[in-house]
C-alpha positions as CSV (number, residue, x, y, z in Angstrom):
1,X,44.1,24.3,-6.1
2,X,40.9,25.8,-4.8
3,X,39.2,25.2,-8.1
4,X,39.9,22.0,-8.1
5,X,38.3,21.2,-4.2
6,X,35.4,23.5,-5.1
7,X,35.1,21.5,-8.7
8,X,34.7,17.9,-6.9
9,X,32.5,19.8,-3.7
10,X,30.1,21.0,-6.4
11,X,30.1,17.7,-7.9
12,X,29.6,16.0,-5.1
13,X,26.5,18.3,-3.9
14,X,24.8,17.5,-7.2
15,X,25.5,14.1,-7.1
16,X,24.2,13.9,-4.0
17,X,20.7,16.3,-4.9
18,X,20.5,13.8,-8.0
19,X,20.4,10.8,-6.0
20,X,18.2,12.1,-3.1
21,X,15.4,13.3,-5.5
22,X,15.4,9.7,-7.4
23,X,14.8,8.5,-4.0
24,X,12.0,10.9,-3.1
25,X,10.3,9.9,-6.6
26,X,10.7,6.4,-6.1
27,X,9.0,7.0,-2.3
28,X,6.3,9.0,-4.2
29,X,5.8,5.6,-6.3
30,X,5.5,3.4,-3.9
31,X,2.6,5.8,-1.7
32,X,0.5,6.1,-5.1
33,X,0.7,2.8,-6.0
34,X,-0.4,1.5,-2.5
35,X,-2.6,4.1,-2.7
36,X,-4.5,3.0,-6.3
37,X,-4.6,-0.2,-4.9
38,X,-6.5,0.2,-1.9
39,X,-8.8,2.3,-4.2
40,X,-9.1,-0.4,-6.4
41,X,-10.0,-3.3,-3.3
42,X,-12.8,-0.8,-2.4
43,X,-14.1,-0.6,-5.9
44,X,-13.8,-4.3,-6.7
45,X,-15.5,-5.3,-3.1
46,X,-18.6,-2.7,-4.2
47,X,-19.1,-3.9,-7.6
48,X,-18.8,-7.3,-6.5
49,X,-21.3,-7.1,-3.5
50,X,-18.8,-8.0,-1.3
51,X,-18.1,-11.9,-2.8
52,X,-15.9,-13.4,-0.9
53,X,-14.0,-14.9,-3.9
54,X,-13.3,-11.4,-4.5
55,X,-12.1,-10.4,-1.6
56,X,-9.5,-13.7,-1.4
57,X,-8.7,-12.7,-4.9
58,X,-7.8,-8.9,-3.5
59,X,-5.7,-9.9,-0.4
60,X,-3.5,-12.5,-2.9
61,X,-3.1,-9.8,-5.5
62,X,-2.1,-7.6,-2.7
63,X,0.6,-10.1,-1.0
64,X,1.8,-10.7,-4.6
65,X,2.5,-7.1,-4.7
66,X,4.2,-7.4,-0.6
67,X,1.3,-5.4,0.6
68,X,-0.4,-6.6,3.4
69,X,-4.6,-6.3,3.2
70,X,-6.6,-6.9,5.8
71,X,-10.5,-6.2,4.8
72,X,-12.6,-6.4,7.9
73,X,-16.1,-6.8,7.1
74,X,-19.3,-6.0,9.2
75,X,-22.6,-7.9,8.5
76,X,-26.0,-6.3,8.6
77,X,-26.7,-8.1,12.4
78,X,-23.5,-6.2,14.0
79,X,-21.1,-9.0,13.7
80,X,-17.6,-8.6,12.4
81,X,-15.2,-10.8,10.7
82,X,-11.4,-10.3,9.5
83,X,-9.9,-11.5,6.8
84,X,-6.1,-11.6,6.1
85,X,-3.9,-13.7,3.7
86,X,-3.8,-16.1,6.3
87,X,-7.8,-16.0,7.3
88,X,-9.5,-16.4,3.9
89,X,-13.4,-15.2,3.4
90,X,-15.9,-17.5,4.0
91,X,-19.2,-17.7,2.1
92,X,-20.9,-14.9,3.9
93,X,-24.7,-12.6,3.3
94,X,-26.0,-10.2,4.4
95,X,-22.2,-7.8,4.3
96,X,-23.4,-3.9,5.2
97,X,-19.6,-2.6,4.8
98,X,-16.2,-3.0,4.8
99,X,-13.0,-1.8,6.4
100,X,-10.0,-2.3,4.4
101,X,-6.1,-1.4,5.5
102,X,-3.1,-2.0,3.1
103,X,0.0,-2.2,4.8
104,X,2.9,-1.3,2.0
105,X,6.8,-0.9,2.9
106,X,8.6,2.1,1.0
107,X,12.1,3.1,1.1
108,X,14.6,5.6,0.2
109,X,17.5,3.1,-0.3
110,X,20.1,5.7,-0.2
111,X,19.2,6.9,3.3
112,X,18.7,3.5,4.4
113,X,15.4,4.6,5.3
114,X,12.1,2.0,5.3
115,X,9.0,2.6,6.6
116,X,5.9,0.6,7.2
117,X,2.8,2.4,6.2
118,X,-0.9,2.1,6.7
119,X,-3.5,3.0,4.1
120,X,-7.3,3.0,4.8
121,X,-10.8,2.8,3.8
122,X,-14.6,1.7,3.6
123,X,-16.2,-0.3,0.8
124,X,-20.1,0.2,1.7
């Protein structure tokens, strides 16, 4: 009879190691791929010098992949301006950087856990 209870406890503890590292690698996933894509905003906006066709084109790729980009750019006379899916870029000159933030969601679905996170960084 003890064979049996340690049988379905060891069982169970690898079951439940099995599932928690899937979840762990699938929270691993979802950081890098936020994270290529706010790498990939920053290099489209440089290559682009900052078009603002571009950067509409970036913040509906994001929402289409439920991350949330915000890209708030700075012009060469100090003035700022923030665009969001719901505040599209304007025709704008003169753009001396950018400030982009991807907002992504991951989870570990068998913790129930989901998290909001915040990636950063500056196209110049």
């Amino acid at each position: 009879m003890p064979l049996i209870i340690k049988s379905f406890m060891g069982v169970f503890f690898v079951t439940l190691v099995v599932f928690l590292g899937i979840g762990i690698i699938n929270y691993q996933t979802d950081v890098n791929k936020a994270t290529s894509y706010k790498q990939d905003v920053i290099e489209e906006l440089q290559n682009s010098n900052f078009s603002p066709s571009v950067m509409n084109a970036c913040i509906l790729t994001g929402a289409e992949n439920n991350y949330e980009v915000k890209i708030d750019v700075s012009l060469k006379d100090g003035s700022h301006s923030t665009y969001t899916n719901s505040r599209p870029a304007a025709a704008r000159a003169d753009v001396a950087a950018a400030y982009v933030t991807v907002v992504y969601k991951s989870r570990l679905p068998f913790l129930g856990v989901e998290t909001a996170n915040c990636l950063r960084g500056f196209a110049r």
